[in-house]
PLY file of the C-alpha trace (Angstrom):
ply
format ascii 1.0
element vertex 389
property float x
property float y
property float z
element edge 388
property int vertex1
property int vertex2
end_header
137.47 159.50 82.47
137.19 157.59 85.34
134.42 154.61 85.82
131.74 155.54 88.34
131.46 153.04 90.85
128.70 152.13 93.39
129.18 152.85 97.42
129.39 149.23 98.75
127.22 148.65 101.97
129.02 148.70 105.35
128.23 144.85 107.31
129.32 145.35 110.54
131.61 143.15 111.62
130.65 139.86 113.59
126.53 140.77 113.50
126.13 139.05 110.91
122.81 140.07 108.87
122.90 144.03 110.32
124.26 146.46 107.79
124.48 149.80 106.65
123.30 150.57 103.38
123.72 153.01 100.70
122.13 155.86 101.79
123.46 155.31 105.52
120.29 153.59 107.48
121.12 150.70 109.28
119.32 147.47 108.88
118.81 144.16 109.55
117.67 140.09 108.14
116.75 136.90 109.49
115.39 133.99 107.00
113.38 131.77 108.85
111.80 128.37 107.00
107.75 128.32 106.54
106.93 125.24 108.46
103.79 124.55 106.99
105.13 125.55 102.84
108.97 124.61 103.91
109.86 128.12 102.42
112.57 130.00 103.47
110.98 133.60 104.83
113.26 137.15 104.81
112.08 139.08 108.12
113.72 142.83 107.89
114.15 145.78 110.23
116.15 149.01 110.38
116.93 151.79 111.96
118.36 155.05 111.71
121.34 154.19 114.11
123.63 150.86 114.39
122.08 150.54 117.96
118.79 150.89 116.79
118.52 148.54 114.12
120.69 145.75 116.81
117.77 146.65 119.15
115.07 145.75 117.07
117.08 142.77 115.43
117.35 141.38 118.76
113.45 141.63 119.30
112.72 140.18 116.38
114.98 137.32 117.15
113.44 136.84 120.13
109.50 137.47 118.81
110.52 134.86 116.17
111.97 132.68 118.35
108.27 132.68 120.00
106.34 132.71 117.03
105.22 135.84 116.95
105.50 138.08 113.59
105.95 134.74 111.52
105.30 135.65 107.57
103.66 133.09 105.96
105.32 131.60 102.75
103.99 131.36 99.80
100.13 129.74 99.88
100.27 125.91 100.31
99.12 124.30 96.97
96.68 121.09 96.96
99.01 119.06 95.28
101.78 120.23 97.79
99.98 119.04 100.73
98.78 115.73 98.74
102.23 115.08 98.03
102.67 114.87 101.71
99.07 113.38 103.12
98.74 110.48 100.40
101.34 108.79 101.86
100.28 109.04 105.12
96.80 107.50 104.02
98.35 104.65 103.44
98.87 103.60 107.30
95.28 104.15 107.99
92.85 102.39 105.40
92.41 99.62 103.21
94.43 99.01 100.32
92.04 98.85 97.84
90.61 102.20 99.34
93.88 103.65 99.34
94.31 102.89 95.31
91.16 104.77 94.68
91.51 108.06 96.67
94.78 107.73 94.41
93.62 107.26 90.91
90.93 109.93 92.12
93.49 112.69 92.91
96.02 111.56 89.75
93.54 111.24 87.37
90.94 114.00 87.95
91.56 116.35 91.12
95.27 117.14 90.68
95.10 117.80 86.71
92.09 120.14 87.70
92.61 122.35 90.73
96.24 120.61 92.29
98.40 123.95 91.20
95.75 125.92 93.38
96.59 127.39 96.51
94.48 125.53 99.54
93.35 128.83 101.21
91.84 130.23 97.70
89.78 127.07 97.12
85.88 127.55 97.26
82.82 125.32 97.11
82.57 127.00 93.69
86.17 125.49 92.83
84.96 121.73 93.42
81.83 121.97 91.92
83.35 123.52 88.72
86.08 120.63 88.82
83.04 118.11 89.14
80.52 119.54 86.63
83.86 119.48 84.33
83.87 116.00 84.69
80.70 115.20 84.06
80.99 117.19 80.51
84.02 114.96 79.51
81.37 112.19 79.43
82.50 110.70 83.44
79.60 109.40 85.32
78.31 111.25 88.58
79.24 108.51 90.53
82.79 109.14 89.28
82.31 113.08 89.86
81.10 112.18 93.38
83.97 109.85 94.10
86.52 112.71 93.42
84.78 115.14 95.58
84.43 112.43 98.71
88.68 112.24 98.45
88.59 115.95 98.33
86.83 116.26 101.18
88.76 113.79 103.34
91.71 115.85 102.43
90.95 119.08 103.57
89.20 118.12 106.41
92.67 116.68 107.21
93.89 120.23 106.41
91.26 121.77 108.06
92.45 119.92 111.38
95.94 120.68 110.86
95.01 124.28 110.53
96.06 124.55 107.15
92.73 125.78 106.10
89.67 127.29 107.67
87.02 125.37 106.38
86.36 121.99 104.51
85.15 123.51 101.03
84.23 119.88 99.26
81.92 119.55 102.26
80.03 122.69 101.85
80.05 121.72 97.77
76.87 120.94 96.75
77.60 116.95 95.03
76.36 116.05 91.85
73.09 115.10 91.20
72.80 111.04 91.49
71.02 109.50 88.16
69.43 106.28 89.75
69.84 103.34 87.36
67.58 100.22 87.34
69.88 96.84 89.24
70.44 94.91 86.20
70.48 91.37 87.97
69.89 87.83 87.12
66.75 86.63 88.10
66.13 83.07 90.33
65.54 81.08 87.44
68.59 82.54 85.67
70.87 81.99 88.59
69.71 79.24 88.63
70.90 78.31 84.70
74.06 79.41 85.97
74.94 77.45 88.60
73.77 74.51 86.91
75.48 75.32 83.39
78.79 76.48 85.81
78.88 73.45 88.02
81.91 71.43 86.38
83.66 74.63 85.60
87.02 75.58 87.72
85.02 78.54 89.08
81.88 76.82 89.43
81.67 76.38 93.62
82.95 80.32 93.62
79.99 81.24 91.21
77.62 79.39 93.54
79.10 81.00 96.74
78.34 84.97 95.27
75.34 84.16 94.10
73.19 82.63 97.42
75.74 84.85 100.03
76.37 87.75 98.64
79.91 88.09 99.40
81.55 90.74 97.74
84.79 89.55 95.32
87.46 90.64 97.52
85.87 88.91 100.36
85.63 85.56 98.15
88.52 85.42 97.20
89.71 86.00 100.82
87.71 83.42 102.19
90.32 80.90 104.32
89.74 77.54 104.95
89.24 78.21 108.90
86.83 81.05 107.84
84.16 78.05 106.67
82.32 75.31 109.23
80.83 72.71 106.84
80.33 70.42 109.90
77.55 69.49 112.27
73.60 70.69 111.50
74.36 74.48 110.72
77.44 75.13 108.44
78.58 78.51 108.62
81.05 81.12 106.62
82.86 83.55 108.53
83.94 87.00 106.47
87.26 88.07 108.50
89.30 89.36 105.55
89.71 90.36 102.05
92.02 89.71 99.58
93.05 93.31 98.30
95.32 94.51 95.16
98.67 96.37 96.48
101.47 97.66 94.70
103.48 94.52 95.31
100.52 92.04 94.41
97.80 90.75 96.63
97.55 90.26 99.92
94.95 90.17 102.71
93.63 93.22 104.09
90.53 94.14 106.87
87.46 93.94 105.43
85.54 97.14 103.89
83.90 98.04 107.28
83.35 97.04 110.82
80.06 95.61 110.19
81.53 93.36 107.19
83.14 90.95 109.61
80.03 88.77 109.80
79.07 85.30 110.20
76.41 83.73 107.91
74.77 80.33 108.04
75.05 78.25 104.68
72.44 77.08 102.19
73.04 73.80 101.27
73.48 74.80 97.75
76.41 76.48 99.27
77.74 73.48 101.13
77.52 71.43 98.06
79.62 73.80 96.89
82.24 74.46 98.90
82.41 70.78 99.69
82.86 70.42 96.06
85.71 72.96 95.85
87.69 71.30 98.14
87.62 68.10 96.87
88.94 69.97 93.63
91.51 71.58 95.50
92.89 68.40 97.19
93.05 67.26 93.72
95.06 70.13 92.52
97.26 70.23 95.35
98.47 66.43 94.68
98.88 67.19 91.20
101.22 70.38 92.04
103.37 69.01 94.09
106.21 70.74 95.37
104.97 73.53 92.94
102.01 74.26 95.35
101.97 77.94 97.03
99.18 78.49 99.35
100.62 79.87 102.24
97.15 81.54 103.67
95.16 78.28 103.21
92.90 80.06 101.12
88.94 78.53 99.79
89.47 79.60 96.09
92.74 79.39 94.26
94.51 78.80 90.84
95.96 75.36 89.68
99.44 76.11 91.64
97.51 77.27 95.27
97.77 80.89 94.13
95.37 83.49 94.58
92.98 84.25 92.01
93.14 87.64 90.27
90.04 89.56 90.48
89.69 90.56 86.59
90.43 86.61 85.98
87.42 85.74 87.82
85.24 89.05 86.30
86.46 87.85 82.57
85.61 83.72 83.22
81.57 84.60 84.41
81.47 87.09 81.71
82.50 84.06 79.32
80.13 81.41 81.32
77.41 84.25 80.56
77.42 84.31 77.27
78.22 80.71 76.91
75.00 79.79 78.63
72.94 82.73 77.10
72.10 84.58 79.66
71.57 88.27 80.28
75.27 90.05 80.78
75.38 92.04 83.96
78.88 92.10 86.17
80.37 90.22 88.63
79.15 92.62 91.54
75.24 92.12 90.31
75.42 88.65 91.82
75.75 90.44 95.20
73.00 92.59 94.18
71.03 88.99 92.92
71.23 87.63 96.33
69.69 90.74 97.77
67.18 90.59 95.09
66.28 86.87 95.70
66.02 87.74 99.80
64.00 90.71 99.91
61.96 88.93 97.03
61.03 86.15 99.50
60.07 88.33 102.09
63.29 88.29 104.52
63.27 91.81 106.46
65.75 94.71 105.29
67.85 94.14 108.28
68.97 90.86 108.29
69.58 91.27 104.36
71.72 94.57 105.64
73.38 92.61 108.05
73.96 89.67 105.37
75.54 91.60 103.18
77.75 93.56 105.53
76.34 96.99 104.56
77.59 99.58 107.46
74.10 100.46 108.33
70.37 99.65 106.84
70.25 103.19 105.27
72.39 101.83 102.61
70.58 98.85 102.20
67.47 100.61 102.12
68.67 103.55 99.46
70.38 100.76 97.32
67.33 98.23 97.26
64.64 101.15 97.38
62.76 99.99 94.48
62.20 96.61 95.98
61.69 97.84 99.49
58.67 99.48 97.71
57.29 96.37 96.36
57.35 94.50 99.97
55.55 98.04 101.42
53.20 97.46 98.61
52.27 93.75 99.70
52.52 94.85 103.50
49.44 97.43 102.58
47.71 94.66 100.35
48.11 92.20 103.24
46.67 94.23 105.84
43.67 94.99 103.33
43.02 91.58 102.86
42.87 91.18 107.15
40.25 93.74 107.61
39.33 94.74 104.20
35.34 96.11 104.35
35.94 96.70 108.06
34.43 100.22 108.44
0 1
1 2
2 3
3 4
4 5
5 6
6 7
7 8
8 9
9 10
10 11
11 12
12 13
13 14
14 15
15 16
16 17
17 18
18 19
19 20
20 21
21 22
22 23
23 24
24 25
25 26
26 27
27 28
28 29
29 30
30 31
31 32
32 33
33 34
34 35
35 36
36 37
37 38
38 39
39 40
40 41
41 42
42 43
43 44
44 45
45 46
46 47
47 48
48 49
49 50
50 51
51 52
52 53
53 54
54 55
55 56
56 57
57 58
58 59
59 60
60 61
61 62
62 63
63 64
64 65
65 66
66 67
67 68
68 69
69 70
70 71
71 72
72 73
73 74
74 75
75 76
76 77
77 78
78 79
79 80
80 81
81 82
82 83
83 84
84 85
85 86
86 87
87 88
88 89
89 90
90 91
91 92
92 93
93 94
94 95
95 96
96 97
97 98
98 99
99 100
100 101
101 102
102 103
103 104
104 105
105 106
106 107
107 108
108 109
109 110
110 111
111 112
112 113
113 114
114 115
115 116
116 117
117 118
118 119
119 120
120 121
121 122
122 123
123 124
124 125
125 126
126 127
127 128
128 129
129 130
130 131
131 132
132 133
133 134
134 135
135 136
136 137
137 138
138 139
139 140
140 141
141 142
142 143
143 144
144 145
145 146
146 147
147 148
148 149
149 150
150 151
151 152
152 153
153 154
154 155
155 156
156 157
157 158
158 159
159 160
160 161
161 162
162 163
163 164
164 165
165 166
166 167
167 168
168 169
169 170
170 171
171 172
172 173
173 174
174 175
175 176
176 177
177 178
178 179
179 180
180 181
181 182
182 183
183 184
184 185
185 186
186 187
187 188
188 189
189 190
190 191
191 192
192 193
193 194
194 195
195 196
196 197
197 198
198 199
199 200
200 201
201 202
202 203
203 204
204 205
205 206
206 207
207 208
208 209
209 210
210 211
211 212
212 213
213 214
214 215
215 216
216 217
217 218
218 219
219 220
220 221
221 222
222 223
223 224
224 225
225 226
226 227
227 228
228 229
229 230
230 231
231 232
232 233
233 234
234 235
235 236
236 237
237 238
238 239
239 240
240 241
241 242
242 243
243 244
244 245
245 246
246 247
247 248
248 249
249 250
250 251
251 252
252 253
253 254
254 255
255 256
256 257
257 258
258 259
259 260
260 261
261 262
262 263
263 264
264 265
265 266
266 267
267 268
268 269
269 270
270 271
271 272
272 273
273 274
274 275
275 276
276 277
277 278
278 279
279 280
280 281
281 282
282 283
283 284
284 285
285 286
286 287
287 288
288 289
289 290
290 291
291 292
292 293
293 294
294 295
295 296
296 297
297 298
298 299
299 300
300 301
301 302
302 303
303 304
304 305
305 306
306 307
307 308
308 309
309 310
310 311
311 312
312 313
313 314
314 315
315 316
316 317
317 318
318 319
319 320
320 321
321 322
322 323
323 324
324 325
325 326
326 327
327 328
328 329
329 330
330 331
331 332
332 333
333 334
334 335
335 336
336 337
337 338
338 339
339 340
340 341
341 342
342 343
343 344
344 345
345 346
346 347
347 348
348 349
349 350
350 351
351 352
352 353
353 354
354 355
355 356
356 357
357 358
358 359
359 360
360 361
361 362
362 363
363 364
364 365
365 366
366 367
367 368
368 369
369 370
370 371
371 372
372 373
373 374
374 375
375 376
376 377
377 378
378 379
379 380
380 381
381 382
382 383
383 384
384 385
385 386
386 387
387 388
């Protein structure tokens, strides 16, 4: 008994992918690689004749060859196109910005909707991933953070052509549960500074609470930034010290309208005048040890930079040392906001103050205060022509 055995298919010789098959139909191959998915792609033809399938071989080559008839791979998955657009983020914002688009897409978009092909997302998809997130006990703020790096992403995609539409734009965000600023009031800042003053981090405590700086801006702050001389001492904000991978290092500031120049209290001179007497001090006691290379306002014992969570950790210690109310580092920014619109100073100069990138934010952060000065606006114009009829 012999074994049967299978016809082998006829490849003519020097065409490489045309052959003859089994049942005696010509046909023909090319792969081609999915630019967009990097997936190699099997285009076929045939033909009843050798001449035939050649013919339309060649046209395909040649349709191919001009982009026409190109089979799309398999669907482009978020994480696929992350993979290559994160990196590419990097060249064009912030460090600190580019850390949290990052923890955004490891920790919560990626895990949720990453293995899902780009083209099948919906505005249904994002708001499930967000509303998900808000029933593992994250904040909306947190929700609404992962949706804003969504949507910077696909309209990235959306420009490349990847996708037709941005769906975390047309996703309705999460609803926004306003929380009362906790902040320190005058007299309270005031018990701070005082109780603060000898401390290392005194003149840095002063400097958030009457300016408003944000950290990274503090602790960015060069010597060349500052003008303590002459009638009207000034503070220039032209960088920020940001977290990278490698360490610290100084970055541009959050937006355009941060760079900004503020005139000085004198509480604030005191301050900074006081700082660098320290500094001088520290710098002769270093030595050779001594590492400030950027010539920087606020430093360590060794000219170092400070380490945000140091700083955040030492006035939550000074807090509770002095007994008063704990709120976070930030709400000393929102303090000095408090204290200006308090005393009557007009929502744009405390916009432009604190570097906000318009007086909508100001306004929508502040709104409960806002109010109150509205309130005495109406109050004072009854008292001008109250009884007038």
């Amino acid at each position: 008994m012999t074994e049967a055995t299978t016809p082998k298919r006829r490849r003519l010789r020097g065409d490489g992918a045309l052959f003859e098959d089994t049942s005696g139909r010509w046909r023909g191959a090319i792969v081609v690689t999915d630019p967009d998915t990097g997936i190699r792609v099997r285009h076929t033809v045939s033909g009843r004749t050798m001449a035939v399938a050649r013919e339309r071989l060649d046209k395909l080559r040649r349709d191919l060859g001009q982009g026409i008839g190109l089979k799309p791979g398999r669907p482009k998955t978020l994480a696929a196109y992350v993979a290559v657009w994160l990196p590419s983020l990097r060249q064009r914002v912030r460090p600190s910005t580019w850390r949290s688009h990052e923890q955004y897409l490891r920790s919560y978009i990626l895990p949720a909707i990453g293995a899902a092909a780009l083209a099948q997302l919906t505005p249904t998809s994002v708001e499930r991933m967000t509303a998900a997130m808000i029933g593992r006990g994250l904040s909306p703020t947190t929700a609404r953070g992962a949706r804003t790096t969504l949507r910077m992403i696909l309209r990235d995609a959306e420009r490349d052509g990847v996708v037709a539409r941005n769906v975390a734009a047309l996703a309705r965000p999460p609803r926004l549960v306003r929380h009362e600023l906790q902040v320190l009031t005058a007299d309270e800042t005031r018990r701070l500074l005082d109780g603060t003053a000898g401390d290392d981090l005194g003149p840095l405590f002063t400097v958030a609470a009457v300016t408003g700086l944000r950290q990274g801006e503090i602790l960015g702050l060069r010597w060349q930034d500052v003008d303590l001389v002459g009638g009207a001492p000034t503070l220039t904000v032209n960088r920020s010290l940001a977290r990278t991978a490698d360490g610290y290092e100084l970055a541009e500031p959050k937006t355009a309208r941060s760079r900004r120049t503020l005139d000085l209290a004198p509480v604030a001179v005191a301050a900074l005048r006081r700082q660098r007497t320290r500094q001088k001090a520290a710098r002769l006691a270093a030595g050779d040890l001594w590492q400030d290379t950027r010539h920087l306002v606020f430093t360590d014992q060794l000219g170092r930079a400070l380490r945000g969570a140091n700083v955040t950790h030492t006035f939550s210690d000074a807090l509770a040392r002095l007994g008063l109310p704990h709120v976070r580092f930030h709400d000393l920014r929102h303090g000095a906001a408090s204290m200006l619109l308090a005393q009557g100073v007009p929502l744009k100069v405390v916009s432009e103050t604190l570097g906000h990138s318009g007086i909508a934010v100001t306004a929508d952060t502040y709104a409960h205060l806002d109010r109150a000065q509205r309130r005495e606006a109406a109050d004072a114009i009854e008292r001008a022509i109250g009884g007038a009829s």
